[in-house]
C-alpha positions in Angstrom: 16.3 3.7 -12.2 14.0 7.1 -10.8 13.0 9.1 -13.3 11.8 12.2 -12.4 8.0 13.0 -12.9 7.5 14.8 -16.3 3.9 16.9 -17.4 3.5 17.8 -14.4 3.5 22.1 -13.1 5.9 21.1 -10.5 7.9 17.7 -11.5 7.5 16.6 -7.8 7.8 12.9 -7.1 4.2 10.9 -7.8 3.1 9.6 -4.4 3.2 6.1 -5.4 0.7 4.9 -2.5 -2.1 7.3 -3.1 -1.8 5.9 -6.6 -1.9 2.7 -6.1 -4.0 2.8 -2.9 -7.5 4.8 -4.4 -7.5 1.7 -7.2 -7.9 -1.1 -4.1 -10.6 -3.5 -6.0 -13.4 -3.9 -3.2 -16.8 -6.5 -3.6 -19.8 -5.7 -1.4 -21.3 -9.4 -3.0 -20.6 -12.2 -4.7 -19.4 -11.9 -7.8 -18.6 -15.3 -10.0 -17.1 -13.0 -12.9 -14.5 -10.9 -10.4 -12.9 -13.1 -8.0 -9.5 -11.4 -6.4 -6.0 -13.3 -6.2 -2.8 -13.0 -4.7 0.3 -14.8 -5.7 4.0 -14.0 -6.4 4.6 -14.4 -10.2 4.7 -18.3 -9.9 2.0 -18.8 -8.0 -1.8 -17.9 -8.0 -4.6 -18.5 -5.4 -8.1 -17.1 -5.8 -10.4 -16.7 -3.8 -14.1 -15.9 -3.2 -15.6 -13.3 -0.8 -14.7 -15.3 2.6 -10.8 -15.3 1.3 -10.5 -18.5 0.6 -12.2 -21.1 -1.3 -15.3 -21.7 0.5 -17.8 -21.6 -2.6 -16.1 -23.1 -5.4 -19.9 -24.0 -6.8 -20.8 -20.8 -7.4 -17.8 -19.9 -9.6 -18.7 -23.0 -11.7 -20.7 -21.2 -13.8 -20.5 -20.6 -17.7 -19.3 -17.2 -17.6 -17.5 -17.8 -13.8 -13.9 -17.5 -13.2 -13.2 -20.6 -10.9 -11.5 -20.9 -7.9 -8.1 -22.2 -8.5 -4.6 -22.7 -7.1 -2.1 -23.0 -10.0 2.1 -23.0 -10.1 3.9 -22.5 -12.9 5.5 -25.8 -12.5 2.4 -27.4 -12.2 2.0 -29.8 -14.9 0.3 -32.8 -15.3 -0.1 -35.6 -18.2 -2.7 -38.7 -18.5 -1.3 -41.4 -18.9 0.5 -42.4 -22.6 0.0 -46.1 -23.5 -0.3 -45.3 -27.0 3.0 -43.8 -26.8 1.8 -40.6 -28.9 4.8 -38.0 -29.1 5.3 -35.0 -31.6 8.5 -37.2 -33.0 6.0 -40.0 -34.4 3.1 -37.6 -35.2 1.7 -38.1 -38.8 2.9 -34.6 -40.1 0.3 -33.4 -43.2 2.7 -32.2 -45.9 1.8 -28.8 -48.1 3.1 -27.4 -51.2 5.4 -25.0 -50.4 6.2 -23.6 -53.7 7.2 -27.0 -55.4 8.3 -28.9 -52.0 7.0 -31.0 -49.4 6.7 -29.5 -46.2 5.3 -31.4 -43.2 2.8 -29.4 -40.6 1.9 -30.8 -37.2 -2.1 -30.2 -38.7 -4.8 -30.9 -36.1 -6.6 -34.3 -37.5 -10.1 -33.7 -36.4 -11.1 -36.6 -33.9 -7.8 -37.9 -33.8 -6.4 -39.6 -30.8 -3.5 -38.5 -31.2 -3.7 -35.1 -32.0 -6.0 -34.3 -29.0 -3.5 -36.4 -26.8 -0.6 -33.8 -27.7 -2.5 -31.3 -27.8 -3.6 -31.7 -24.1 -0.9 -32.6 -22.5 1.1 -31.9 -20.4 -1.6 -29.4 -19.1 -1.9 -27.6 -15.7 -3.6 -28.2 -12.8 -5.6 -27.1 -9.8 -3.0 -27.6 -7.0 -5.7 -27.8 -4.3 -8.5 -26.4 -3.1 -8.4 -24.1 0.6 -11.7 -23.2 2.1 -13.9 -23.1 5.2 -16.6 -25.2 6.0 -19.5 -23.0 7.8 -22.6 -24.1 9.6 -25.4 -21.8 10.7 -26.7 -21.8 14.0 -29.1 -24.9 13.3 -26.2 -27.3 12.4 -26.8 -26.4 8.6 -24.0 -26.0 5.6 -24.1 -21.9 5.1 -24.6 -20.7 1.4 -23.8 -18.0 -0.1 -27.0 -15.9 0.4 -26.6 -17.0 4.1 -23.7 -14.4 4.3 -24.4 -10.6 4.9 -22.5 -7.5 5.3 -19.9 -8.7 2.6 -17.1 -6.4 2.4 -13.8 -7.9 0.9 -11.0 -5.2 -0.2 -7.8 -6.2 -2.3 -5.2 -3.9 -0.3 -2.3 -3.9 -3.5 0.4 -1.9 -1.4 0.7 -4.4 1.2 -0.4 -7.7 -1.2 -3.4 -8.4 1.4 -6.7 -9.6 1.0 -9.1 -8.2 3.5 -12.6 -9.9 4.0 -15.0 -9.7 6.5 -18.7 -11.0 6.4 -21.9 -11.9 9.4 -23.1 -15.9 9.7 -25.9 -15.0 11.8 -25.1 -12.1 12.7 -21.9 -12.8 13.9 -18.7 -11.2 11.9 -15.9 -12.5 10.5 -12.6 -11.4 9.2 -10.6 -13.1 7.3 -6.4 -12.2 6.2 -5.5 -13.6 3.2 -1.4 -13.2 1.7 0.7 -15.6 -0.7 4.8 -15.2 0.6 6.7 -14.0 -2.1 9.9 -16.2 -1.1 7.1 -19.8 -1.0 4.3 -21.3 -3.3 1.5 -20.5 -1.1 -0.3 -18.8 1.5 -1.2 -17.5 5.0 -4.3 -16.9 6.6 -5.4 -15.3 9.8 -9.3 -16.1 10.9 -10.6 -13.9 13.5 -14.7 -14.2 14.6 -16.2 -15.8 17.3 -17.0 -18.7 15.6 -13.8 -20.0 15.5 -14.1 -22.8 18.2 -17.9 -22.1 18.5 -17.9 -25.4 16.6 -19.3 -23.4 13.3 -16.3 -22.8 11.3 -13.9 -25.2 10.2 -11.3 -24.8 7.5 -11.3 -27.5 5.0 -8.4 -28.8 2.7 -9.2 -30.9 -0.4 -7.4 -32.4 -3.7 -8.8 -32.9 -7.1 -7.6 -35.2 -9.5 -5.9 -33.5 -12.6 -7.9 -31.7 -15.6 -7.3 -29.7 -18.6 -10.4 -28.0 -18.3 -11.0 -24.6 -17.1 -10.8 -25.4 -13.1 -8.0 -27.9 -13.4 -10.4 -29.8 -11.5 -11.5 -33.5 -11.8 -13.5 -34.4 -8.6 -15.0 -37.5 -9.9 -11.8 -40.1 -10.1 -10.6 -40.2 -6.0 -9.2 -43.4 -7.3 -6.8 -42.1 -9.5 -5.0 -40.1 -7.1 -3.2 -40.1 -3.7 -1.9 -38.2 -0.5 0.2 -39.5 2.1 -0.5 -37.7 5.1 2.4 -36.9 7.8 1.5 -34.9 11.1 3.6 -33.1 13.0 5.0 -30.4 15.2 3.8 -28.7 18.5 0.7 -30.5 19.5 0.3 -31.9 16.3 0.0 -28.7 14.3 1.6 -29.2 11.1 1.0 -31.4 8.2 2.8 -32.8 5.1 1.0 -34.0 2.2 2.9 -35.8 -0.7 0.7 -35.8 -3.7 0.1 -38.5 -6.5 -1.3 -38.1 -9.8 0.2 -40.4 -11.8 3.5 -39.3 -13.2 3.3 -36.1 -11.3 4.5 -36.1 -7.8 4.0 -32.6 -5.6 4.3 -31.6 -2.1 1.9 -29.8 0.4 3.2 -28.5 3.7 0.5 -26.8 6.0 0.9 -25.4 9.9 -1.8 -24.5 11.5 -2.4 -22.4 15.2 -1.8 -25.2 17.9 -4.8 -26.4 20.0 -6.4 -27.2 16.1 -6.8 -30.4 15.2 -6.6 -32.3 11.9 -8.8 -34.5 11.0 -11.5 -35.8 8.3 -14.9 -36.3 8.1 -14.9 -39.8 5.8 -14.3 -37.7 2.3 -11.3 -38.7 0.0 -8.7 -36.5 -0.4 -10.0 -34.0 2.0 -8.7 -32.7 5.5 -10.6 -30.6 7.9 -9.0 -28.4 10.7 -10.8 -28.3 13.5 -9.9 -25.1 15.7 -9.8 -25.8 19.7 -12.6 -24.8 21.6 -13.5 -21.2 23.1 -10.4 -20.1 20.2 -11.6 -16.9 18.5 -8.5 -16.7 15.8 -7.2 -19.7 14.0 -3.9 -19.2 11.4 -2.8 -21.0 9.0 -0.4 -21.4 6.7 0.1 -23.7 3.5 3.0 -23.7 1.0 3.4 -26.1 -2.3 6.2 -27.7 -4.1 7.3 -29.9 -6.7 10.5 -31.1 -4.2 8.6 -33.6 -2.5 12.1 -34.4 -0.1 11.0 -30.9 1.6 11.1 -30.9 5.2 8.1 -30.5 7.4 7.5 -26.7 8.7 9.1 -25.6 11.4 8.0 -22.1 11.2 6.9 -20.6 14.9 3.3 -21.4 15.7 3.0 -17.9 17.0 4.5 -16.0 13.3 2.7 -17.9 11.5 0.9 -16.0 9.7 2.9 -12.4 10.7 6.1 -14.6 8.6 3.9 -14.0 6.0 2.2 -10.8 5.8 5.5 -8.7 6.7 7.4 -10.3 3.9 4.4 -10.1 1.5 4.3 -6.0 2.7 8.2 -5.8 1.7 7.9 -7.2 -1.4 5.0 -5.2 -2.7 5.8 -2.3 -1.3 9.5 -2.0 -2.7 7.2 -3.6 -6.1 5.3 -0.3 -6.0 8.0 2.5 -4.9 10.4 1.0 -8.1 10.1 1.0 -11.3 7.1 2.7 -13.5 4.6 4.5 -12.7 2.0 6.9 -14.4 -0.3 9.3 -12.6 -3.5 11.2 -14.2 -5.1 12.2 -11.4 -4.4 16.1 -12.4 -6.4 15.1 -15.8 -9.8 17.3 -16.9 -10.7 14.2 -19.1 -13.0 12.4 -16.9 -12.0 8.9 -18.4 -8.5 9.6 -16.6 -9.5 7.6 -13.5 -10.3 4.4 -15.5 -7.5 4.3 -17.1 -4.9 4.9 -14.0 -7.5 1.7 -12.4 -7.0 -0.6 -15.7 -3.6 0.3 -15.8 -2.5 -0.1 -11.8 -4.6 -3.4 -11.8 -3.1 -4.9 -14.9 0.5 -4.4 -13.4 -0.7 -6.4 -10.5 -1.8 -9.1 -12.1 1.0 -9.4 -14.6 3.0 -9.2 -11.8 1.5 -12.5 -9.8 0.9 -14.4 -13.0 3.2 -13.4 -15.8 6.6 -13.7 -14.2 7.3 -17.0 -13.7 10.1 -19.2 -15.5 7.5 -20.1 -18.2 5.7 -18.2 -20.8 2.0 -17.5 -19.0 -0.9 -18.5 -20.3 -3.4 -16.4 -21.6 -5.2 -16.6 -18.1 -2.4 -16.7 -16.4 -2.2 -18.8 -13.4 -5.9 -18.0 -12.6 -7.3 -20.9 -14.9 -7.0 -22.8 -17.6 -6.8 -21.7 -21.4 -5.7 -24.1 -23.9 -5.4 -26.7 -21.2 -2.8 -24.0 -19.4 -0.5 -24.4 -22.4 1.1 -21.0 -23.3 0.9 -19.6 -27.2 4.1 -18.2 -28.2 2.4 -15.5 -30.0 1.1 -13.7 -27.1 4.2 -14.1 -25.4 5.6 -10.6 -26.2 1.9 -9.3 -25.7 2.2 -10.9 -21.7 5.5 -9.6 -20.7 7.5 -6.8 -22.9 6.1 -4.1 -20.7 8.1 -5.4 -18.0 11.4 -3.9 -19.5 9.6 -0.6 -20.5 8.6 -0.5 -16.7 11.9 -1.0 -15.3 10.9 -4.4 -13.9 13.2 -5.9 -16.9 13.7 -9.3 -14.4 10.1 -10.1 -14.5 10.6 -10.7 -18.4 14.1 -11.8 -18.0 12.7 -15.1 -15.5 10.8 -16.7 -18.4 13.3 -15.9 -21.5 15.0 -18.7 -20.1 12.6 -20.8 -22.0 14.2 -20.0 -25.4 17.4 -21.5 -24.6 15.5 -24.5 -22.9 13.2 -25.1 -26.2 16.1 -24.2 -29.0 17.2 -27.9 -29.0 13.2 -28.5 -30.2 13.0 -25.8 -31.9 15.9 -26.6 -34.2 14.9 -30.1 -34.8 11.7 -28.6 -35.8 13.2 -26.3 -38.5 15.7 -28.9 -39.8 12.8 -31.5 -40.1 11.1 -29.0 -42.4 14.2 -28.2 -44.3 14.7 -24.6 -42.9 17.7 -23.2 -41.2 18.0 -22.3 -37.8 15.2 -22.7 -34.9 11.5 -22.3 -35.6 10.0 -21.9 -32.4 6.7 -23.4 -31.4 3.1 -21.6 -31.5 1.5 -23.8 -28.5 3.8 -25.1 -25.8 4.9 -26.3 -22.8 8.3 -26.3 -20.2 9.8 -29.0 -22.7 9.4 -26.7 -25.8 7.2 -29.0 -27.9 5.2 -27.8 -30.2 1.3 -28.8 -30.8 -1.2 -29.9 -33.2 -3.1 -27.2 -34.8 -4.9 -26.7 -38.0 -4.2 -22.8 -37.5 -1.3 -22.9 -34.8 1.5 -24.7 -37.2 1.3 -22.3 -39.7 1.8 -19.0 -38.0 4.9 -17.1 -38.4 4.6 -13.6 -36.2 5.6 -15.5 -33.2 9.5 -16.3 -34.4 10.4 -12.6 -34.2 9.3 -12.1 -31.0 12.9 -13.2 -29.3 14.4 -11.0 -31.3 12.3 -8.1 -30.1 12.3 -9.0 -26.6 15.7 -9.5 -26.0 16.2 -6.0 -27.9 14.0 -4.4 -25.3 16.1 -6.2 -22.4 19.4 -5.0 -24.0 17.8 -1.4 -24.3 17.7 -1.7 -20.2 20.8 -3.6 -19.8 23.2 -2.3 -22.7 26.2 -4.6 -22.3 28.2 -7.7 -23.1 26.6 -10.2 -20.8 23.2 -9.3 -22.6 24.2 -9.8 -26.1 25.9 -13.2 -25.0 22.8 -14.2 -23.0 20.4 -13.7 -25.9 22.8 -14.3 -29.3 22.1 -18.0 -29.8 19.0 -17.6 -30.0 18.7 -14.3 -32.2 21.2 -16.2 -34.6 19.1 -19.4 -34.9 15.9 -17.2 -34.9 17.5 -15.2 -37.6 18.8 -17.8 -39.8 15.0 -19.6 -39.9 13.9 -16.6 -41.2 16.2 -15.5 -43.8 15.6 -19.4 -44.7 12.1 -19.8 -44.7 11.8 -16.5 -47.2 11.5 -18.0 -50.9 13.2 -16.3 -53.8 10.5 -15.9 -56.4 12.7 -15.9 -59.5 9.7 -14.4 -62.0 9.6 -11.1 -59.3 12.8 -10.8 -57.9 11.9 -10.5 -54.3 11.2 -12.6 -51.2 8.4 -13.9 -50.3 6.6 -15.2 -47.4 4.6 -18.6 -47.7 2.1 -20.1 -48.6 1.7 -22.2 -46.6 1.3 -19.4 -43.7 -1.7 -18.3 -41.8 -1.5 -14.5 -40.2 -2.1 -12.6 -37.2 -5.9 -12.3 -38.8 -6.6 -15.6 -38.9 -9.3 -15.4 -41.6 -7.0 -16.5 -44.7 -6.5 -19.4 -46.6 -3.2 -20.9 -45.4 -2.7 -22.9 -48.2 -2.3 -19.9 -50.6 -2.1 -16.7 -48.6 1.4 -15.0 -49.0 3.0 -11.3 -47.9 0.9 -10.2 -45.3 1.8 -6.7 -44.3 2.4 -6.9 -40.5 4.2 -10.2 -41.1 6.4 -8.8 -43.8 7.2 -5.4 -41.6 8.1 -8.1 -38.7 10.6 -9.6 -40.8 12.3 -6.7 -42.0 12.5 -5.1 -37.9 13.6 -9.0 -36.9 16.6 -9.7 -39.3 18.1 -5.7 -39.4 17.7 -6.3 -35.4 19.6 -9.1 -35.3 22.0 -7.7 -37.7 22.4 -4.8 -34.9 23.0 -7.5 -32.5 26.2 -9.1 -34.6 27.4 -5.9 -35.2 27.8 -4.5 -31.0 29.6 -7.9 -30.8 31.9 -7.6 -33.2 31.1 -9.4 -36.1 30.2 -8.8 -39.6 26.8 -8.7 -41.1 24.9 -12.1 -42.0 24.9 -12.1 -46.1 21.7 -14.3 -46.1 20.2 -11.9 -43.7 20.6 -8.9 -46.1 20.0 -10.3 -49.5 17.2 -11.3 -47.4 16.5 -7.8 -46.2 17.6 -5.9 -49.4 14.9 -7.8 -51.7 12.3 -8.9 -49.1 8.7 -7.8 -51.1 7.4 -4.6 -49.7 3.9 -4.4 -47.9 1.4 -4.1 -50.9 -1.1 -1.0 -51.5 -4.3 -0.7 -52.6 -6.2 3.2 -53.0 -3.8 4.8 -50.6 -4.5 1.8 -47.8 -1.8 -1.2 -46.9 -3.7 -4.7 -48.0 -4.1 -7.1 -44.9 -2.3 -9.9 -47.3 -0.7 -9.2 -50.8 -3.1 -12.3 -51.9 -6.2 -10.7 -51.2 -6.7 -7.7 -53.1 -10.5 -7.3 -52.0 -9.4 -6.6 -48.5 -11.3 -3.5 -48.0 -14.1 -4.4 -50.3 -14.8 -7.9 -49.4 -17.3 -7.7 -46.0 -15.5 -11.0 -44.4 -12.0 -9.9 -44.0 -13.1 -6.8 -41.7 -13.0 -9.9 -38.8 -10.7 -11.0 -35.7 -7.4 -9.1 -35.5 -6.9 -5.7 -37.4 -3.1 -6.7 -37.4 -2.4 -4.8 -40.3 -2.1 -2.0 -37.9 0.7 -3.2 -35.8 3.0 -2.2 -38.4 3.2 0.9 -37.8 2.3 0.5 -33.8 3.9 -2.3 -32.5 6.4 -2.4 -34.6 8.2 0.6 -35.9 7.5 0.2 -39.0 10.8 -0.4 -41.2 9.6 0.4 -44.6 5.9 1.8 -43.4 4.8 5.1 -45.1 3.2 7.2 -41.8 0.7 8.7 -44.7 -0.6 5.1 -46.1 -0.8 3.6 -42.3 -3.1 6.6 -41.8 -5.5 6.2 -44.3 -5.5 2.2 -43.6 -5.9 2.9 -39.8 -8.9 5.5 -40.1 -10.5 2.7 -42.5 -10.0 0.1 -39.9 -11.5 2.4 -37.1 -14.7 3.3 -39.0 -15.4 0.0 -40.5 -14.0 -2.9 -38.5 -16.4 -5.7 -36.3 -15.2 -5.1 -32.8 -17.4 -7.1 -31.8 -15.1 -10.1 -33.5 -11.8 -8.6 -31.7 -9.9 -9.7 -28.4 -8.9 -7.3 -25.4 -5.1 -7.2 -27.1 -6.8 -5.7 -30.2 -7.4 -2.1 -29.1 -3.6 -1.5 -27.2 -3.0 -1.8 -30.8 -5.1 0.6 -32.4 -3.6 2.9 -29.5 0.3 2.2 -30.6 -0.9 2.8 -34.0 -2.8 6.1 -33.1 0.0 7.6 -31.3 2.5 6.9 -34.3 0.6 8.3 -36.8 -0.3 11.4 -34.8 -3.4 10.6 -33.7 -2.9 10.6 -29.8 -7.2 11.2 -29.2 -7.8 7.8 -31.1 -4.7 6.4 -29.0 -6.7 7.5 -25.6 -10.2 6.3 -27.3 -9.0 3.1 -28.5 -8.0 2.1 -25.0 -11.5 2.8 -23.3 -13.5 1.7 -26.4 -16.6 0.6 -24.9 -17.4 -3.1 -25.8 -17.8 -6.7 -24.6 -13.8 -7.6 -25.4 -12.5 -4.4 -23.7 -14.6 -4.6 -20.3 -12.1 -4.5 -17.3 -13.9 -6.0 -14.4 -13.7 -4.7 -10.4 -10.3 -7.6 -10.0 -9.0 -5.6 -13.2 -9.3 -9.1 -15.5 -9.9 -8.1 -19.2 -13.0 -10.3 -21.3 -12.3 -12.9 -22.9 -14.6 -14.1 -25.3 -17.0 -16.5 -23.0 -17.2 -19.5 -21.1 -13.8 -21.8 -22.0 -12.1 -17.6 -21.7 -13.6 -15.2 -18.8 -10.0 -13.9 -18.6 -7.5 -12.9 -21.2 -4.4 -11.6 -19.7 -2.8 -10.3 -22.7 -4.6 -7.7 -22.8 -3.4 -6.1 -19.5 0.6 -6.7 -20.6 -0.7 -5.4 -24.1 -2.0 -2.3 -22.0 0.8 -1.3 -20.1 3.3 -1.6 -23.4 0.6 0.8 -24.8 0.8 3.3 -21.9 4.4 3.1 -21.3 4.9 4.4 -25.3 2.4 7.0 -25.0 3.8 8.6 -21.9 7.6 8.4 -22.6 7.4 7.7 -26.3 9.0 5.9 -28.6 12.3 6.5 -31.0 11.7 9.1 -33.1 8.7 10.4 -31.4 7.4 14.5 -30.7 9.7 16.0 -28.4 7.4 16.8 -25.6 5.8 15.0 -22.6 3.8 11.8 -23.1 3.4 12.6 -27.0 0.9 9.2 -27.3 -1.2 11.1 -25.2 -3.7 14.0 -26.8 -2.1 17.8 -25.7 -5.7 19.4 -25.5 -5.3 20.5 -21.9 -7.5 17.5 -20.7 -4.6 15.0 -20.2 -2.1 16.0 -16.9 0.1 12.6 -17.5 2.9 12.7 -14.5 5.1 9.4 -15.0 8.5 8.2 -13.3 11.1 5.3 -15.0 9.1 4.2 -17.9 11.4 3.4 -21.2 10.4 4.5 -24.6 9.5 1.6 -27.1 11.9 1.5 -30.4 
């Protein structure tokens, strides 16, 4: 839905293409730590400076982002003679006040733990490049080209590159087709069928390390190659890799000829002579009875350009936008990049029928597993944004995983379905010595289907989403223990938080946790109340006596079991998720006064240095709730190592296994979208999370407020 443009002297219409156009990432060299992508929410291909995957060598590199082509359905295991399975893994019990509770706890050096923790894990599809030769018949390198000029064109989904191989230009046209898993390339340069240019096709074995990439096993792995079409121009490639079966379908100009050069698993095209523009077009999928291509040899790559123009241009026109560009704060342009870049990477990584990973579909994190935790931080904006489908593709996954997910409460004697922390398309949960014990990823269905109701009020929403609220509901009203000698609820030990610094085995209450609780179960209380039906008992005796956040000199403790957490230097560490209380969350039963005083502590005295990139959307959700919209602005553009946005608009991770860490760009745009149109219960007047000093012009169309 249009909204119109609000803070503005006239509320004229933002002109959506000037703001998304001056934010183009460009690269005048090559740059390991800021390769560009395109893709179409499933599907990812990155590519160096030529626009395709020509140098994959020089993205190998400890901090490098590698060159990788990655689906969301791309999943590979190693092969399981052992038979290893979450069903017959050796569960480590703990004391859960008197009872036995059994925890899938990582066993250090355990075959089996690192088996299930590994797999299934993603993989690099392919990799798409050209093979260049200078003028004295000898492989080009990198420093060979000159006059590098690559531009990221985000209105139209095209990546522009042009470079000189002795002295002669090149320009490359790179787009994925938003209705296909892959891409289409137009080559124009003189080279072409001068006999130094070549482009070059070639399949790794799978791995669950950062690239995907195995290179070293060509025996484990297998293509079978069918040619076909107009002169021989197209090709179908049905992969092997054990288990996992996947198809390749590639057309190419016709006069081109495919062919090899003695190298396993690799293809060359070689363009016909005199030719001075070679297309070509290559698509993946995991139904290997596709047909061969039969697209026109002429369209080929014009197919794909004009639909990859439609799509991104009717991406761009709908939905959210925010426009500072009228802003005295000289920051404003930054943060209009970091926030126009993050929704196009979201957008070709985050919104596919899975969960993403926290890279995305650029690489692999975790073996390309996605955590469930960061689930809400990757994709709520989409429903404050108006793109509400984007979200709405992968919350399919609940409903897939709630058979696993109920097993896995019922085996640990709670009600309900507890939902797993590291996973994969099946649901399955992993191994972890800190990932079993978390808790502040079961609310998150609750929340997120909330915000999808908020843009779709009606039946079919509440029936969508109310099997899984009830089961998510009824593990938490179950896994809350009644301490008889208080008379309150309590939550765990065992449990490890959000700040992953405690003792699991007896840490208990911690505040963001306990607020999460309380927002969950009166949400899903909400939810049985528009259909009809009375309130859960459990739920409220739940609710009613659920222990309240504890407080300590004015300040919320991070955990009710660690009274020195503002004295003791150690706990100032990782995640200041005490905060999200009252930021995140909206913070049912959260004095605005306390969350304050604990905030301004955390701000002057906590080790950024030890946070991640979703860390400081936080401090900003928290800052514009407790009426402190400069620190909300600040706290975005902190400058330091975790919150450095590079030229492609990727967020720092933390080093070489995590160049990337996408939830930082989904946290981001949640952040934004609540300090421009607000939140319930916020200052009536324009973007309220924003400071109204007369240095912030924020103009924004269809954003939603957060609750």
């Amino acid at each position: 839905m249009f909204t119109p443009a609000l803070g503005a002297d006239a509320p004229t219409p933002i002109d959506r293409h000037a703001l998304v156009s001056r934010h183009n990432p460009v690269l005048k060299a090559l740059d390991p730590s800021s390769p560009l992508s395109v893709g179409n929410g499933e599907f990812c291909f990155t590519a160096d400076v030529t626009g395709l995957q020509t140098f994959p060598e020089a993205y190998d590199g400890r901090d490098s982002t590698p060159l990788c082509t990655m689906a969301d359905w791309g999943w590979h295991s190693f092969p399981n003679p052992q038979g290893f399975s979450m069903e017959n893994f050796a569960y480590k019990n703990y004391d859960a006040h008197g009872r036995q509770v059994g925890y899938a706890d990582q066993l250090r050096n355990s075959p089996s733990s690192d088996y299930l923790r590994e797999n299934p894990h993603k993989f690099n599809l392919a990799q798409i490049g050209f093979l260049l030769t200078k003028a004295d018949g000898t492989p080009a390198q990198p420093s060979d080209l000159t006059d590098i000029s690559q531009t990221l064109d985000l209105w139209n989904g095209t990546l522009s590159s042009h470079f000189k191989l002795d002295g002669q230009p090149v320009d490359v046209l790179t787009v994925s087709n938003p209705d296909q898993d892959g891409i289409a390339v137009r080559v124009t340069s003189s080279l072409v069928g001068a006999g130094h240019l070549w482009l070059r096709v070639a399949f790794p074995y799978a791995s669950s390390s950062k690239s995907g990439s195995d290179w070293t096993k060509p025996d484990a792995h297998s293509e079978l190659v069918k040619t076909g079409g107009p002169q021989e121009s197209s090709a179908r490639f049905s992969r092997a890799l054990d288990s996992e079966k996947y198809l390749v379908t590639a057309q190419w100009t016709p006069g081109a000829k495919l062919g090899g050069r003695g190298v396993a698993h690799e293809s060359i095209i070689t363009p016909a002579t005199g030719s001075t523009v070679l297309e070509f077009s290559c698509s993946f999928s995991s139904d290997v009875s596709a047909a061969m291509p039969d697209a026109t040899p002429s369209a080929l790559f014009s197919t794909s350009a004009e639909a990859a123009a439609k799509h991104w241009n009717k991406f761009w026109s709908t939905g959210g936008a925010i426009d500072l560009s009228q802003s005295k704060d000289p920051r404003w342009n930054e943060l209009e990049r970091r926030i126009v870049l993050s929704e196009y990477l979201t957008a070709i990584q985050s919104a596919g029928k899975n969960p993403p990973a926290e890279t995305g579909l650029t690489l692999n994190s975790w073996y390309g597993r996605f955590h469930m935790e960061m689930y809400w931080w990757h994709d709520a904006h989409f429903a404050l944004w108006g793109r509400e489908q984007m979200l709405e593709n992968s919350m399919g996954f609940y409903q897939r995983a709630l058979p696993q997910a109920t097993a896995n409460a019922k085996r640990q004697g709670y009600d309900g379905a507890r939902w797993p922390k590291m996973s994969e398309p099946s649901g399955a949960d992993s191994p972890s010595s800190v990932g079993a014990f978390l808790i502040w990823e079961q609310p998150h269905p609750i929340y997120l289907a909330e915000l999808d109701y908020r843009a779709h009020p009606d039946k079919a929403t509440l029936e969508k989403y109310k099997d899984v609220i009830f089961a998510t509901a009824n593990f938490m009203a179950s896994y809350a223990f009644w301490d008889e000698p208080t008379k309150r609820y309590i939550l765990g030990p065992p449990l490890q938080a959000a700040q992953e610094r405690f003792d699991k085995s007896t840490m208990f209450n911690p505040t963001y946790e306990l607020t999460y609780w309380r927002f969950g179960l009166e949400t899903a209380q909400q939810w049985r109340v528009r259909l009809g039906l009375p309130r859960d008992e459990k739920w409220d005796k739940v609710l009613n006596n659920l222990s309240k956040p504890s407080v300590t000199d004015g300040k919320y403790l991070f955990t009710e079991s660690t009274p020195d957490s503002y004295t003791n230097t150690k706990w100032n560490d990782d995640h200041p998720a005490v905060i999200n209380a009252l930021g995140v969350l909206p913070g049912p039963g959260i004095d605005v006064a306390t969350m304050r005083n604990t905030f301004d502590w955390v701000w002057a005295n906590w080790k950024w240095s030890a946070t991640w990139g979703w860390d400081y959307p936080v401090l900003a959700m928290c800052a514009a709730r407790i009426g402190e919209p400069e620190n909300a602005v600040n706290a975005l553009l902190i400058d330091t190592p975790k919150n450095h946005y590079a030229i492609n608009g990727h967020n720092f991770g933390r080093g070489p296994d995590l160049p990337i860490y996408m939830p930082s760009n989904g946290g981001l745009l949640t952040a934004v979208a609540m300090m421009a149109a607000g939140w319930d219960g916020a200052p009536k007047r324009n973007a309220p999370g924003f400071p109204d000093n007369g240095q912030w012009v924020v103009r924004w169309e269809g954003l939603k407020p957060l609750p």
